[in-house]
Each structure stands twice: as C-alpha cells, then as structure tokens.
C-alpha positions as CSV (number, residue, x, y, z in Angstrom):
1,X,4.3,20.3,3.8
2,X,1.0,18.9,2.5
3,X,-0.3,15.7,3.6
4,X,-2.3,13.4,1.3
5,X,-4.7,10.3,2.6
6,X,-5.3,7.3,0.5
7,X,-8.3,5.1,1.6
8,X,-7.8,1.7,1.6
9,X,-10.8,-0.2,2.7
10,X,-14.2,1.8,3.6
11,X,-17.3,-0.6,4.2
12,X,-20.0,2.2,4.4
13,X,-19.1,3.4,0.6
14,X,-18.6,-0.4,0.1
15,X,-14.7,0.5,-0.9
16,X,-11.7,-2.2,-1.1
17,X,-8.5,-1.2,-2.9
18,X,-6.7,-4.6,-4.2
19,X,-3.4,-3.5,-5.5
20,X,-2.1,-0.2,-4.9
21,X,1.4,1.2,-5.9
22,X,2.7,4.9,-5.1
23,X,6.3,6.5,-6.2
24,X,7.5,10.3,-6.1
25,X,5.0,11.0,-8.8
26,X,1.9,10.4,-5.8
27,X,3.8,10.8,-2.8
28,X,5.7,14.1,-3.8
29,X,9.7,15.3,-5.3
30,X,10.9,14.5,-1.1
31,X,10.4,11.1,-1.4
32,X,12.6,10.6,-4.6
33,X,13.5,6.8,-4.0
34,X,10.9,6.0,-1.7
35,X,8.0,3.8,-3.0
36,X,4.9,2.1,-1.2
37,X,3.3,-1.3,-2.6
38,X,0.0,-2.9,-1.6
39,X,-1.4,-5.9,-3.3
40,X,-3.7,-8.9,-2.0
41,X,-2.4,-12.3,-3.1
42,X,-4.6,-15.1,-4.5
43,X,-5.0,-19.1,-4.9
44,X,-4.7,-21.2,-1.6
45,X,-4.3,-20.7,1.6
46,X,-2.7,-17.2,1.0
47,X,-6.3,-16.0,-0.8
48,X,-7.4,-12.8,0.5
49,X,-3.9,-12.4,2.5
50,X,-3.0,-8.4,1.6
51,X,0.7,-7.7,1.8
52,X,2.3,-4.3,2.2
53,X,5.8,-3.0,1.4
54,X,6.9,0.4,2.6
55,X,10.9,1.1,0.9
56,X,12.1,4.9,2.5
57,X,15.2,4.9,0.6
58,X,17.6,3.2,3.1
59,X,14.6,1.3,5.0
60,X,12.5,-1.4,4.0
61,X,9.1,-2.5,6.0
62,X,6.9,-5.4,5.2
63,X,3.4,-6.6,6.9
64,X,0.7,-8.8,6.4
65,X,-2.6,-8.5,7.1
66,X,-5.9,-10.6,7.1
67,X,-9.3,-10.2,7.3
C-alpha cells in the first residue's frame, strides 16, 4: 500500500491550503465511500476558524482548529 502526504500549512515555503476536498479519485479505489473535507470559514467571529471532516464510510470525525 502506498502512502500519499498532503501539506496543509508550511510557513517556510509561505504555504496555507484554504479549502481542500479528497474522494477515491485522490485517496485511492480502497477508500470507495470515504471522503475528507477541509475548508476555513469566514465573516465574524468564526473568521479564520478551519473545520475538518473525515467520513470513513460507516464513521464520521469532525474538528476545529484555530490559529
């Protein structure tokens, strides 16, 4: 099985990825139904706040994280 990295935030190459989205096409044919969602929310006092949603088929994660 071959593993794949996705970078997310990298201050030395000055990097910040705001919305992200992966399916079976990026993550490979195992992961049919599994899907991974990143996007930063805007206006208020949810600006900047980046939310995360990890769905493995059966399971569903969700996080928040700030800055």
């Amino acid at each position: 099985m071959s593993e794949t990295n996705w970078t997310l935030i990298d201050v030395e190459r000055d990097l910040y990825v705001d919305h992200l989205e992966l399916g079976p096409a990026e993550l490979g044919p195992a992961a049919q139904g599994c899907s991974v969602r990143l996007r930063t929310l805007r206006g208020g006092l949810r600006e900047g706040l980046q939310r995360a949603f990890a769905n493995a088929s059966r399971r569903t994660a969700r996080g928040a994280a700030t800055s």
